[in-house]
Structure formats: C-alpha cells, structure tokens
C-alpha positions as CSV (number, residue, x, y, z in Angstrom):
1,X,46.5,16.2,-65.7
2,X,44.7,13.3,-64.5
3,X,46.9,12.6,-61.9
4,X,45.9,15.9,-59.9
5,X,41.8,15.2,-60.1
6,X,42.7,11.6,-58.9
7,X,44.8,12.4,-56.2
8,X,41.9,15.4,-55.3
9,X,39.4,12.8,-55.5
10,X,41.4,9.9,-53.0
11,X,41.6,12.5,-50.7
12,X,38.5,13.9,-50.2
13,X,37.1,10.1,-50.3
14,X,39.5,9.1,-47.5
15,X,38.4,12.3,-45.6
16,X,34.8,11.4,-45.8
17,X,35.1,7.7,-44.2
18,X,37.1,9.5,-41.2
19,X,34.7,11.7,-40.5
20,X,31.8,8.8,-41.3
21,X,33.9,6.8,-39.2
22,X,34.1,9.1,-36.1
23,X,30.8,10.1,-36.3
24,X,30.0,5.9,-36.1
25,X,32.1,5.4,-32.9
26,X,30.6,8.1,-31.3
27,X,27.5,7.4,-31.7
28,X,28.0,3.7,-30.5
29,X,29.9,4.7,-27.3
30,X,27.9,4.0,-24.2
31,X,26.3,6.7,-22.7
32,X,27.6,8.0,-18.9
33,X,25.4,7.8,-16.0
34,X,23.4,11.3,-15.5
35,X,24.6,12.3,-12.1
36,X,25.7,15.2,-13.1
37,X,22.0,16.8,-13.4
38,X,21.1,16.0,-9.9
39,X,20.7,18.8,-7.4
40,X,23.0,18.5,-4.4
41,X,19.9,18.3,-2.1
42,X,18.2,15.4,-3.8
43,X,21.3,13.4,-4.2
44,X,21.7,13.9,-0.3
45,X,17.9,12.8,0.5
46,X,18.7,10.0,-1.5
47,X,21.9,8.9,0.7
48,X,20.1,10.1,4.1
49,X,16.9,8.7,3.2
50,X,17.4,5.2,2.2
51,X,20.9,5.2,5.4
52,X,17.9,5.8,7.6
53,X,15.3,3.4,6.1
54,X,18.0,0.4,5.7
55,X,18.9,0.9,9.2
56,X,15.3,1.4,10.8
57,X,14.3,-1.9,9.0
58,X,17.6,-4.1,9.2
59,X,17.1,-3.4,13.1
60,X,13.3,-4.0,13.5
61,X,14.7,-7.6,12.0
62,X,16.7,-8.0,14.7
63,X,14.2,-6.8,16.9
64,X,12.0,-9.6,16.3
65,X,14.3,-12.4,17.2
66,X,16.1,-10.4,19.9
67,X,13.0,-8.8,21.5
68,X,11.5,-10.9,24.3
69,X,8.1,-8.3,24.7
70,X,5.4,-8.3,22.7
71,X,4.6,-4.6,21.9
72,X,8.2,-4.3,20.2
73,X,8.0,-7.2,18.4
74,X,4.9,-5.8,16.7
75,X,6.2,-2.3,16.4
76,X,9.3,-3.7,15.1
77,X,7.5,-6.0,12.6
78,X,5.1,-3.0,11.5
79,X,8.7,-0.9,10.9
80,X,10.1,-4.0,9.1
81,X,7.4,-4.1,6.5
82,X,6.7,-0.2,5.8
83,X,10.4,0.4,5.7
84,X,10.7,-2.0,2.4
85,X,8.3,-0.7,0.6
86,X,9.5,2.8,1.1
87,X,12.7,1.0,0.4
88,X,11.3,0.0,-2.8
89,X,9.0,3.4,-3.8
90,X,12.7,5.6,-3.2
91,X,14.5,3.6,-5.7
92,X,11.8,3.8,-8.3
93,X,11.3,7.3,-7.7
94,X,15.2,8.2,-8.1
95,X,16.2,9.7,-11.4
96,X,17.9,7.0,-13.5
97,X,21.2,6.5,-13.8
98,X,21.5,8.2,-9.9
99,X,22.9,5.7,-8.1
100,X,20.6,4.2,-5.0
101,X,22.3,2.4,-2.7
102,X,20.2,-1.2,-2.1
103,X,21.2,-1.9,1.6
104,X,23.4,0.2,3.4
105,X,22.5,0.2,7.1
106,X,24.6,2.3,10.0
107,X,26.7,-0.6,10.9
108,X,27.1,1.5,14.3
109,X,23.5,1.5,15.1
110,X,23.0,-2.5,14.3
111,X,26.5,-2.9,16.5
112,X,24.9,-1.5,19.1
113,X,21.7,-3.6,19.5
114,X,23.1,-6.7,18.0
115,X,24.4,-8.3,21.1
116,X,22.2,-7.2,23.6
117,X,18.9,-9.7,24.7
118,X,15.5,-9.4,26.1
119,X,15.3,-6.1,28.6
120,X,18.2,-4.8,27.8
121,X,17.7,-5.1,24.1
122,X,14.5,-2.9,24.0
123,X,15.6,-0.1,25.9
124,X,18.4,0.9,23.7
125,X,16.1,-0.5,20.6
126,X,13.5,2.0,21.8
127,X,15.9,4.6,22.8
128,X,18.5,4.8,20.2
129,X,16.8,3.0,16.7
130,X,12.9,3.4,17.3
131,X,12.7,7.3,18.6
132,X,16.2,8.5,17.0
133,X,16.3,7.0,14.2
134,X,12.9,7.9,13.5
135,X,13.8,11.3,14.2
136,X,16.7,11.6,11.7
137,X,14.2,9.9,9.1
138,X,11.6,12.5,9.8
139,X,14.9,14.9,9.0
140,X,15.6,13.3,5.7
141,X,12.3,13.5,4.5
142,X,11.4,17.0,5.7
143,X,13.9,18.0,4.1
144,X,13.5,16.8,0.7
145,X,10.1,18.1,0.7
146,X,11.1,21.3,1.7
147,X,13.8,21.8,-0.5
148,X,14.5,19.1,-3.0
149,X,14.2,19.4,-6.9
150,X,12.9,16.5,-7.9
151,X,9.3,15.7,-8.7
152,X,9.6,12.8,-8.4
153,X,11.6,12.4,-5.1
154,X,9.9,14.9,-3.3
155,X,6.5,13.2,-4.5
156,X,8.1,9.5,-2.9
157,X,9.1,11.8,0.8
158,X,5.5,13.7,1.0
159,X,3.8,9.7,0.3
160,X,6.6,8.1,3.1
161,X,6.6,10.9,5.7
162,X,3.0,9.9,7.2
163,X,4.5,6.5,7.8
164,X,7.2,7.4,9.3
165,X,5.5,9.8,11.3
166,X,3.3,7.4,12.5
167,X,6.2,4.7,13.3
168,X,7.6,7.7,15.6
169,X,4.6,8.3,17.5
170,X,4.5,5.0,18.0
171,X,7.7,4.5,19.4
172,X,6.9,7.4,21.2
173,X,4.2,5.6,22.8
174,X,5.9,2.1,23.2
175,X,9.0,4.2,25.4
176,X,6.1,5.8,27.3
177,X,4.4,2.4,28.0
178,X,7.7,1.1,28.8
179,X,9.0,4.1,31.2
180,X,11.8,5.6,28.8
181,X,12.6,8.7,27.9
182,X,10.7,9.8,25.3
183,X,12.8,11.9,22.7
C-alpha cells in the first residue's frame, strides 16, 4: 500500500520541477526586438527620413572640400551641421528596439558629386543634392506628419521640417544666385 502513495507522490514532485523548470527558462529567454508594433508608415519615415538626412549631410562634407565658392561652402557646412543633429533627434525619437540605420547614404547621389571639382561640382551639388534632395526630405517628413503613428516620430518630423525647409529655400536661392534651375 505504500508503494502506490509513493509512486503518486514521485510523480507529481517530478511534474512540479518541469513545469517550475519551463516556467524558469522562459522567463530568462531574451526578449525579441518590438518591430512588429510599428506602423508600416513610421517604419518607412524612419528608412526615408534618416536615407535622405545621411545623404544631404555626407554630401555637404564633400561639398566643403570639393567646392571652390564660397556661398556653397557655407550652405553646405550649415546642411552638414543641422543634418547631424536631426541625425541624432530621429534616432532618439525612434521606438526602441526599431532598428535605425546610423549611416546609410545614397551611394548613387555621393557617386555622382564625388569626382567632379570646382564649377562643375556645384552645379550638380546644387542641382541634384541641395534642391532634390531637399525636396525628397521635405517628402519624408511631410509625410510622417501627416500620416505617421508615432508620437514620438511625428513630434522629431514637425521639430526637423522648419530646418529643412529653410535648407531648401536656401538652396533655392544659392541656384538662383548661381543661374540654375531652380526646382
């Protein structure tokens, strides 16, 4: 008769430290990256937004070396330095465990202004970074704040889009001074 209890007893024992021990490994399993909770929109401000600002900024560097007038080596300089801390405001703003890519520039766009010089260097600078690249910034940002879901990132686009708003009039105005098509 006491073998029956026993046996009863071992059992239910060995059942409890399973289920104690699956409930332990569980628990100490590391936790997936919430991507899955990001609207499609915000995720593709994120992408758009930070393309655009990596490129506007990695080409104002160039611009500064490559440059040989004045005016765009200040407007590229002013470009350089807002860009990074809108750089900086869009990854603190992103949700965490969304991934924000640091630096990932249009490698077409910085191909296409990397070996050029002087003259011929600002007009396509001008023409194809400065007023385009603004423009698809301007796009990115609109955008979020129009129809993003996050607080957060929309609050980071509705702080960044006077700035960049203000770097497109003033390549607006540089490709005026310089007798360019304005876009």
């Amino acid at each position: 008769m006491i073998r029956l209890p026993l046996a009863a007893i071992t059992s239910a024992c060995m059942a409890s430290l399973m289920a104690v021990a699956t409930v332990a490994s569980a628990q100490t399993a590391p936790a997936a990256p919430d991507t899955a909770r990001i609207h499609a929109a915000d995720q593709a401000f994120i992408t758009d937004a930070t393309k655009a600002v990596a490129t506007q900024r990695d080409a104002a560097r160039i611009a500064t070396s490559r440059s040989t007038d004045r005016d765009v080596k200040a407007f590229a300089e002013r470009v350089s330095n807002d860009n990074a801390k809108i750089s900086d405001a869009l990854r603190a703003a992103s949700p965490r465990g969304v991934d924000v890519p640091k630096n990932d520039p249009d490698a077409a766009v910085l191909a296409s202004i990397n070996n050029l010089r002087g003259a011929d260097f600002d007009k396509v600078y001008i023409e194809q970074v400065a007023l385009a690249g603004d423009q698809k910034a301007l796009s990115a940002f609109q955008a979020e704040i129009a129809s993003g879901r996050d607080e957060q990132l929309k609050d980071a686009a509705k702080k960044a889009l006077p700035t960049i708003q203000e770097h497109y009039a003033m390549a607006q105005d540089l490709a005026k001074r310089k007798h360019l098509a304005a876009q």
